[in-house]
C-alpha positions as CSV (number, residue, x, y, z in Angstrom):
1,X,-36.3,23.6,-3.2
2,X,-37.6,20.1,-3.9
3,X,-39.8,18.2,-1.8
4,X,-40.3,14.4,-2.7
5,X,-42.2,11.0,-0.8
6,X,-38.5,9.3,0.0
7,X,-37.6,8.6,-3.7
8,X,-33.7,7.7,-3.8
9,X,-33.8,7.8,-7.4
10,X,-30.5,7.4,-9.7
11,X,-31.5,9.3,-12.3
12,X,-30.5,13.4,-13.4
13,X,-33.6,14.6,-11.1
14,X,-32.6,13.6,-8.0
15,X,-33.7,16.2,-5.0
16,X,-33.2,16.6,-1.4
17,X,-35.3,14.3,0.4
18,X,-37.8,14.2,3.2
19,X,-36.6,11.4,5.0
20,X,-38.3,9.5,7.7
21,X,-37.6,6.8,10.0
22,X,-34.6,6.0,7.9
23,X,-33.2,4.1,11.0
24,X,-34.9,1.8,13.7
25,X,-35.0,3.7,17.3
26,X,-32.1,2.5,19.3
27,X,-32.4,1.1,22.4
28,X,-32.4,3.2,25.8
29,X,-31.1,1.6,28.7
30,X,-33.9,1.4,31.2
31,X,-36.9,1.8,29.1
32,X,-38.9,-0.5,27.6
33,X,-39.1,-1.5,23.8
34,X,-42.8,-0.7,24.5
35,X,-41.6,2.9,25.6
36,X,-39.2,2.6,22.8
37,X,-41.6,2.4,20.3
38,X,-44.0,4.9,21.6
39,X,-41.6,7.6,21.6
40,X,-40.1,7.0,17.9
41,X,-43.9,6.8,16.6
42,X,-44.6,10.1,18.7
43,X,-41.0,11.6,16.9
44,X,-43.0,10.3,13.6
45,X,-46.4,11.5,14.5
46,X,-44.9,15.5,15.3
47,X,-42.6,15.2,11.7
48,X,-45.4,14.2,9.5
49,X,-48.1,16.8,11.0
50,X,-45.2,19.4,10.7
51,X,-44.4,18.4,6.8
52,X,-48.1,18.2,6.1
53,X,-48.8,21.7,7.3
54,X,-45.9,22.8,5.0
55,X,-47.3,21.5,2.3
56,X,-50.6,22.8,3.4
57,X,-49.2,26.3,3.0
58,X,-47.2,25.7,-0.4
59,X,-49.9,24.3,-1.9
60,X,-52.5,27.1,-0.4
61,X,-50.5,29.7,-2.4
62,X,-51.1,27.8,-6.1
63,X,-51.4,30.6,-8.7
64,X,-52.3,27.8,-11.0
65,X,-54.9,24.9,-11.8
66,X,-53.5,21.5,-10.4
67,X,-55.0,18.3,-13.0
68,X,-55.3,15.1,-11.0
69,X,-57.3,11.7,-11.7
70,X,-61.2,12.8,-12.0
71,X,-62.8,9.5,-12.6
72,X,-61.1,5.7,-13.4
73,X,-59.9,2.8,-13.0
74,X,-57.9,4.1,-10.2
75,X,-59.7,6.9,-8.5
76,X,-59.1,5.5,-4.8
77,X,-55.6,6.2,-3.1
78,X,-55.1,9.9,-3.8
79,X,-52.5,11.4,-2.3
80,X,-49.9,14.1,-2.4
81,X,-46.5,12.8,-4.6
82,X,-44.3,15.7,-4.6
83,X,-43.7,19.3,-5.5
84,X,-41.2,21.6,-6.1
85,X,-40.5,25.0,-5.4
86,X,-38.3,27.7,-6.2
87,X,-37.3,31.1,-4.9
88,X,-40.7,30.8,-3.4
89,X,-42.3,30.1,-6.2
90,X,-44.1,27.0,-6.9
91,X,-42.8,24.8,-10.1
92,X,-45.2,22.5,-10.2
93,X,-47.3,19.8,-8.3
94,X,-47.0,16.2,-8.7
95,X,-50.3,14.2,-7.3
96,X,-51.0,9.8,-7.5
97,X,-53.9,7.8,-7.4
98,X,-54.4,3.8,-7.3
99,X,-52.9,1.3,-5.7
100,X,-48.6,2.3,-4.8
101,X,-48.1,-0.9,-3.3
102,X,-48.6,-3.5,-6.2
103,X,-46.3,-3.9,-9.7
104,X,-49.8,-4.8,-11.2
105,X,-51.7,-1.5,-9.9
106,X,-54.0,0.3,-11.1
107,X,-52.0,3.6,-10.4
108,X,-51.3,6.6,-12.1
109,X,-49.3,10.1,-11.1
110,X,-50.5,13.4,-12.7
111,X,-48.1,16.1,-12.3
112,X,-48.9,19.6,-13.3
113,X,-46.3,22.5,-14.4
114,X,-46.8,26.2,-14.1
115,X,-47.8,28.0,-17.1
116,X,-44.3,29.0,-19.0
117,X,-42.5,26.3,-17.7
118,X,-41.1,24.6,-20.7
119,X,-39.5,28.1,-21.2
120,X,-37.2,28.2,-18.0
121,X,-36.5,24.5,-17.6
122,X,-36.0,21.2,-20.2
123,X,-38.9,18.9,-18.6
124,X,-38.2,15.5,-18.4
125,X,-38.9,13.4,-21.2
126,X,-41.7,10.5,-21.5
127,X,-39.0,7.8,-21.3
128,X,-37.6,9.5,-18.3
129,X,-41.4,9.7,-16.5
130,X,-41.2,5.8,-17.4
131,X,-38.4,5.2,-15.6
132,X,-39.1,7.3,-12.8
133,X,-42.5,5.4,-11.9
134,X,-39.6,2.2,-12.3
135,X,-37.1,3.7,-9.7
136,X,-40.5,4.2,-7.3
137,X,-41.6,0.7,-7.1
138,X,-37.6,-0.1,-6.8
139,X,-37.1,2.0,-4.2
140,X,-40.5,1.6,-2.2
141,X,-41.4,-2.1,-2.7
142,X,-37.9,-3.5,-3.7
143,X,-39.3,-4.7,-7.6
144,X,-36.7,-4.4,-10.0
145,X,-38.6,-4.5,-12.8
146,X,-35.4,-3.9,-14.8
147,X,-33.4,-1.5,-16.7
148,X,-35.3,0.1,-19.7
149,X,-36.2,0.8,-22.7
150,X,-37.8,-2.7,-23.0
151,X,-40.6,-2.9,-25.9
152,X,-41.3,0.5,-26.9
153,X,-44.3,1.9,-28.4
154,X,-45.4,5.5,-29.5
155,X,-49.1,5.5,-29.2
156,X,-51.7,8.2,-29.7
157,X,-54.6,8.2,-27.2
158,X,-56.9,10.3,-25.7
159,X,-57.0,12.0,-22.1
160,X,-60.3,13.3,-21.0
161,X,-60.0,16.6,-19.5
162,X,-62.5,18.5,-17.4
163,X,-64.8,16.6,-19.8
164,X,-63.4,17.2,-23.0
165,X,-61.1,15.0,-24.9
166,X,-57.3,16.3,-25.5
167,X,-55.0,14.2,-27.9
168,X,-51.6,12.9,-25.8
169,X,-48.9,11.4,-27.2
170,X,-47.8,8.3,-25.4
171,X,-44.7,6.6,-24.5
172,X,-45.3,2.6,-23.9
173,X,-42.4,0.8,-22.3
174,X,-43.2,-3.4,-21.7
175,X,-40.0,-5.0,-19.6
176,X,-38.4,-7.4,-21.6
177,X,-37.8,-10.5,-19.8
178,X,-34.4,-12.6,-20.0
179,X,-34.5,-16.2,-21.0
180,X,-35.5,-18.4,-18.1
181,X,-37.1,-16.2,-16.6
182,X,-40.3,-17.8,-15.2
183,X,-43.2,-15.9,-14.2
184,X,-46.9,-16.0,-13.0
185,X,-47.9,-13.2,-16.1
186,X,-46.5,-11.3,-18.6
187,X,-44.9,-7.7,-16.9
188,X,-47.3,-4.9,-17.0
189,X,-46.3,-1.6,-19.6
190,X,-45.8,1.8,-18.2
191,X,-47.1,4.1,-19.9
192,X,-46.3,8.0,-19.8
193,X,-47.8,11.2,-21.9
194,X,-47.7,14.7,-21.9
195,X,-50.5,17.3,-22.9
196,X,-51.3,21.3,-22.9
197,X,-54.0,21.9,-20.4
198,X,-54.9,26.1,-20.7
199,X,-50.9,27.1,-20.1
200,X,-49.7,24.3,-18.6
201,X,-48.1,21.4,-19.5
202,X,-49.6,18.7,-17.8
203,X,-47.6,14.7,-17.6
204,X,-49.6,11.5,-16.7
205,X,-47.6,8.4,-15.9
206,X,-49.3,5.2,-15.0
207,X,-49.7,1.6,-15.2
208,X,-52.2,-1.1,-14.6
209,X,-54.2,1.2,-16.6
210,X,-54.9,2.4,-20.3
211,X,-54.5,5.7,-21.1
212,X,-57.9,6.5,-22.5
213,X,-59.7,5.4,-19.7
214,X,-58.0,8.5,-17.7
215,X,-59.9,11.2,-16.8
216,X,-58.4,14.3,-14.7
217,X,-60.1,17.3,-13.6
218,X,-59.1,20.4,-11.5
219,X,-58.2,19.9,-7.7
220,X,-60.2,22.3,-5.8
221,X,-59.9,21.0,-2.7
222,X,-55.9,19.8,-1.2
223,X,-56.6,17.9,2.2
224,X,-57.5,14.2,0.5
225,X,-54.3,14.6,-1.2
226,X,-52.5,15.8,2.2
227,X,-53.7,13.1,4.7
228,X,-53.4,10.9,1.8
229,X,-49.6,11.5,1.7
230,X,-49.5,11.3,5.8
231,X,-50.6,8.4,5.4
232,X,-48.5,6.7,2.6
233,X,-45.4,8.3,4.6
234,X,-46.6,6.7,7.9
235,X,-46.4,3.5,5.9
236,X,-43.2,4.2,4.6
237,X,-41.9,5.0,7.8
238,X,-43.4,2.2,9.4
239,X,-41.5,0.1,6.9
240,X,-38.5,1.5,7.4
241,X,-37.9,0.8,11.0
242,X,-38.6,-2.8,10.8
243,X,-35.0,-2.2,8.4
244,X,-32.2,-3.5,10.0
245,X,-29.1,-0.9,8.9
246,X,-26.7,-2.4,7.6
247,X,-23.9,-1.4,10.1
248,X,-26.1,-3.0,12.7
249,X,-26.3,-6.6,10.4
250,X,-24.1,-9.6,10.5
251,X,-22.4,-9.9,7.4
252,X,-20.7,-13.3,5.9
253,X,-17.0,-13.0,6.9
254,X,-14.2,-11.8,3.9
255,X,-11.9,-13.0,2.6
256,X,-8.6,-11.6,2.2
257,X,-9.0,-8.4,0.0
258,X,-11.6,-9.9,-1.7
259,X,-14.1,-7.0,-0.2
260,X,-12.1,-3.9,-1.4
261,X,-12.3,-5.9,-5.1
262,X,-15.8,-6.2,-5.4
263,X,-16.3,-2.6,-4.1
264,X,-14.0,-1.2,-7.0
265,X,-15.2,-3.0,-9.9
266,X,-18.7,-1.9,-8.6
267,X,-17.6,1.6,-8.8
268,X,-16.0,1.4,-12.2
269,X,-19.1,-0.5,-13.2
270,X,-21.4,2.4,-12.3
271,X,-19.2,4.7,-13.8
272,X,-19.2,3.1,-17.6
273,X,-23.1,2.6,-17.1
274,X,-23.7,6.4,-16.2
275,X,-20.9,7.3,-19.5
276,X,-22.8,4.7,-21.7
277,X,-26.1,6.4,-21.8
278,X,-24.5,9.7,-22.2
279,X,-22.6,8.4,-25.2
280,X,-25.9,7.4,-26.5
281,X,-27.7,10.5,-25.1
282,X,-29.5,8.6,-22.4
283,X,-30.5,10.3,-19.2
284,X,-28.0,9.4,-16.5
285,X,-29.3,6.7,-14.6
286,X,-27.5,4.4,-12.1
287,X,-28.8,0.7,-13.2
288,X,-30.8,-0.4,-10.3
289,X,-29.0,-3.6,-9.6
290,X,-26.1,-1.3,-8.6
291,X,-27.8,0.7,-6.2
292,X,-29.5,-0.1,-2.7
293,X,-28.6,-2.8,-0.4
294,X,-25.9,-4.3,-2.8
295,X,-23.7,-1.3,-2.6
296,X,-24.3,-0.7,0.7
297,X,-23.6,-4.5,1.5
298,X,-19.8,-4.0,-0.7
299,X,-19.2,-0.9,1.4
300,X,-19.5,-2.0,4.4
301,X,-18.2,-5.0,4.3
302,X,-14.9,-3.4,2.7
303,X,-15.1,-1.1,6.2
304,X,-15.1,-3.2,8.0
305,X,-12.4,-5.5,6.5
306,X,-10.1,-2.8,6.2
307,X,-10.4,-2.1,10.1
308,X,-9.8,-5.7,10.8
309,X,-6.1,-5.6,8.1
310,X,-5.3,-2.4,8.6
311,X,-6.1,-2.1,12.3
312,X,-7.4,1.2,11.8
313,X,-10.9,2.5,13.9
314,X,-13.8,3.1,11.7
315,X,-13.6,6.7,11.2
316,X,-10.1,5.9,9.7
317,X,-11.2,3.1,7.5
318,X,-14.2,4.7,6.3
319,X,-11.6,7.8,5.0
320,X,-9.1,5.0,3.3
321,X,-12.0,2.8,1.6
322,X,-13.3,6.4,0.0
323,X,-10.1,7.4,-1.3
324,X,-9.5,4.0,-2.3
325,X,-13.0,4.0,-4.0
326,X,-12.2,8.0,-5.6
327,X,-9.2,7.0,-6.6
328,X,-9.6,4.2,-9.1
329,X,-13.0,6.1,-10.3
330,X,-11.4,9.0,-10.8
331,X,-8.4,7.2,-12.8
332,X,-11.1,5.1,-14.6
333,X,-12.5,8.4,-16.5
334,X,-9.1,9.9,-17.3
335,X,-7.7,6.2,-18.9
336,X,-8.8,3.6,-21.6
337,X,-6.9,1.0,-20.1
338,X,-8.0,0.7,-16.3
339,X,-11.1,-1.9,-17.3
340,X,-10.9,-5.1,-19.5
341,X,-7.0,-5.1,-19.3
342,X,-4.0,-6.9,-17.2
343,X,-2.7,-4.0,-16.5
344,X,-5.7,-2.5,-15.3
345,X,-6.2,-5.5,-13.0
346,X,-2.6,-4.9,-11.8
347,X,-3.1,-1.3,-11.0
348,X,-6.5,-2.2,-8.9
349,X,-4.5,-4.7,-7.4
350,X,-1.7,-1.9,-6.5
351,X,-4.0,0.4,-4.9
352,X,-5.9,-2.3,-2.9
353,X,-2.7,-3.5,-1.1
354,X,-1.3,0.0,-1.0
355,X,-4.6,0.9,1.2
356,X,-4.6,-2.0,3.0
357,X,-1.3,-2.1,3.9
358,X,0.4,0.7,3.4
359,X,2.7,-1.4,0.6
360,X,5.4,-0.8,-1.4
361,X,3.8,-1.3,-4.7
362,X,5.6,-0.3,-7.6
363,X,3.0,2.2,-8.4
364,X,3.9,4.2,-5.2
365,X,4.6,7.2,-6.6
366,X,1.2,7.3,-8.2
367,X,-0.7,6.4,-5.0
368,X,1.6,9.8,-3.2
369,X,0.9,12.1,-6.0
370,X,-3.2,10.8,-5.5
371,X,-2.9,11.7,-1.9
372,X,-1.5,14.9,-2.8
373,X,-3.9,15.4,-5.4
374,X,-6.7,14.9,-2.5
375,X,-5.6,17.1,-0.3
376,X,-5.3,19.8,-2.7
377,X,-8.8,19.6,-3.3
378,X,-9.7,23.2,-3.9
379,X,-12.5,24.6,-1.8
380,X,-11.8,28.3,-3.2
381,X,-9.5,31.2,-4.4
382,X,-8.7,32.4,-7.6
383,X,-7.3,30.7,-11.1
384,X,-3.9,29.9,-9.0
385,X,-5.8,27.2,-6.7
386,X,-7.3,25.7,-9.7
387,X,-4.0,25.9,-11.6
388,X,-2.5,24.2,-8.6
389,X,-5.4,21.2,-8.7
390,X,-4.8,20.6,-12.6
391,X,-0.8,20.7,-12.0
392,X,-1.0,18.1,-9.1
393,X,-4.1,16.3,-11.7
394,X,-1.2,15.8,-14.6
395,X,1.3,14.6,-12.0
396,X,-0.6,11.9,-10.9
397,X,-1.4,11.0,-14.6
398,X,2.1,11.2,-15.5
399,X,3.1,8.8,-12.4
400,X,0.5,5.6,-13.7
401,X,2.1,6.6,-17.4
402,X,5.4,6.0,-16.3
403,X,4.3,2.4,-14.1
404,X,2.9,1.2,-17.3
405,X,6.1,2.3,-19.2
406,X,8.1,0.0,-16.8
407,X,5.6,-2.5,-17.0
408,X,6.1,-3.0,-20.3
């Protein structure tokens, strides 16, 4: 079991989540938005002295030395970042220093794996650990510093240790800016290393900082870390109720299908970024201009359009826009021809105005062996249910072969 600050990464590590606050308190008929409030910061108060006191305990049962930041440029701001744990057993310990709230920090996250670590799991890689620290100030301040790698350097430094240098190999990544892009100062490099501490493999990440002026040193003592991560979560939290959801918001009205468009080629367009980088043996990572508010934004506003055409309730258009959505992803990692081509525009088109409307697209068959194909979603048994699945799969296949055989 993971436990992370509310990081809604993109990449391959993603976790379960401690979530706070995630909505604003809704409004109670007879109470004030005084009263309101009160009640939704006592829900927050009781939920972050509960999570601290778990952490309290996991961390009280450490077998092994934790590193964090000793003595820096960024010694201020400590706080717990995240751990993880498995059949009761604790992985390793993740801890953060500096200032979280600015691009330019200083800040730095020092995260410290059990001895034999490296045997059991594949730990992330340096460029990974960049990108990581990118998703966070993403996620938590809404920079986008962009996708990486951007200028790339292998350095060799030196990380001072409990008072005695250690060699670490670093990873340097500088964004690279896109022409006309005007700013106050030149982006900041983030920087990540990993070094062998006794056993352990120890991973520093940090920027608005050099690595050799770094120094960690055993944790001996856990509660500055723990109010430290009350606190930032209290922030968080904070944060996150002054957010409107976006069910709640007034969008721009649609147009025609215009909605359920821009949803799908959003999809596709996440799926070819995630099969890019593993062509090229990239971590999978969602692109952060497709994740957030914009795809929540598409979404909705495809809902919401699709109860207006298809007069359907919202329960009932949320199930057609996710078939919709399933549908063309699905079809756009089994075919070469769905993006970039007329017929692939056609076939979107097909399936748009089949969900909307319930049309008689020449594609029909295709869209009824998909809805077959969905129900039959296996959910257990033997080889026969997946035989069944992988039957019903080449039907469907066979039924968008044969529209573009009388397309052409």
């Amino acid at each position: 079991m993971r436990h992370r600050m509310m990081r809604e990464s993109g990449g391959r590590h993603q976790k379960p989540r401690e979530r706070l606050a995630d909505r604003p308190a809704g409004r109670v008929e007879g109470r004030s938005a005084d009263q309101c409030d009160g009640q939704r910061d006592g829900q927050i108060a009781g939920q972050l002295a509960v999570q601290e006191e778990f952490s309290r305990r996991t961390l009280a049962a450490a077998d092994f030395p934790v590193y964090g930041v000793a003595a820096g440029p960024a010694p201020a701001g400590a706080a717990l970042a995240a751990f993880e744990t498995s059949a009761g057993e604790l992985r390793w310990v993740e801890v953060q220093c500096g200032d979280w709230r600015s691009a330019a920090g200083p800040y730095v996250t020092v995260r410290t794996y059990r001895p034999g670590a490296e045997r059991c799991d594949r730990l992330p890689e340096l460029e990974d650990l960049v990108e990581d620290e990118r998703d966070r100030l993403y996620e938590q301040l809404g920079i986008d510093e962009g996708d990486g790698p951007g200028r790339v350097r292998a350095l060799r430094e030196w990380i001072t240790v409990d008072g005695e240098p250690r060699a670490v190999e670093v990873h340097e990544d500088r964004p690279v800016l896109e022409l006309g892009f005007v700013v106050a100062a030149e982006p900041a490099p983030v920087w990540a290393g990993r070094l062998r501490v006794g056993g352990s493999t120890v991973t520093v990440c940090g920027r608005g900082v050099a690595p050799g002026a770094v120094e960690l040193g055993s944790i001996g003592d856990f509660e500055h870390y723990l109010r430290g991560r009350t606190e930032l979560l209290r922030d968080l939290a904070a944060r996150r109720a002054r957010h409107v959801p976006v069910e709640e918001r007034e969008l721009p009205p649609a147009a025609g299908l215009e909605a359920h468009r821009e949803l799908i080629a959003q999809t596709v367009a996440e799926s070819a970024a995630i099969e890019a980088q593993v062509r090229v043996g990239r971590t999978p990572r969602l692109p952060r201009g497709l994740r957030g508010e914009v795809g929540a934004v598409r979404w909705e506003a495809a809902v919401r359009q699709q109860m207006r055409l298809a007069t359907e309730t919202r329960e009932e258009a949320v199930a057609a826009v996710t078939s919709m959505v399933n549908h063309l992803d699905r079809l756009s990692q089994h075919t070469h021809w769905l993006v970039g081509t007329a017929e692939g525009a056609a076939a979107v088109e097909e399936v748009v105005r089949y969900t909307v409307f319930a049309s008689e697209v020449a594609s029909l068959p295709a869209q009824q062996a998909w809805e077959r194909l969905r129900r039959e979603r296996p959910v257990g048994g033997g080889a026969g249910v997946w035989e069944e699945q992988r039957l019903a799969e080449q039907l469907w296949l066979s039924a968008w072969e044969q529209w573009r055989a009388a397309r052409s």
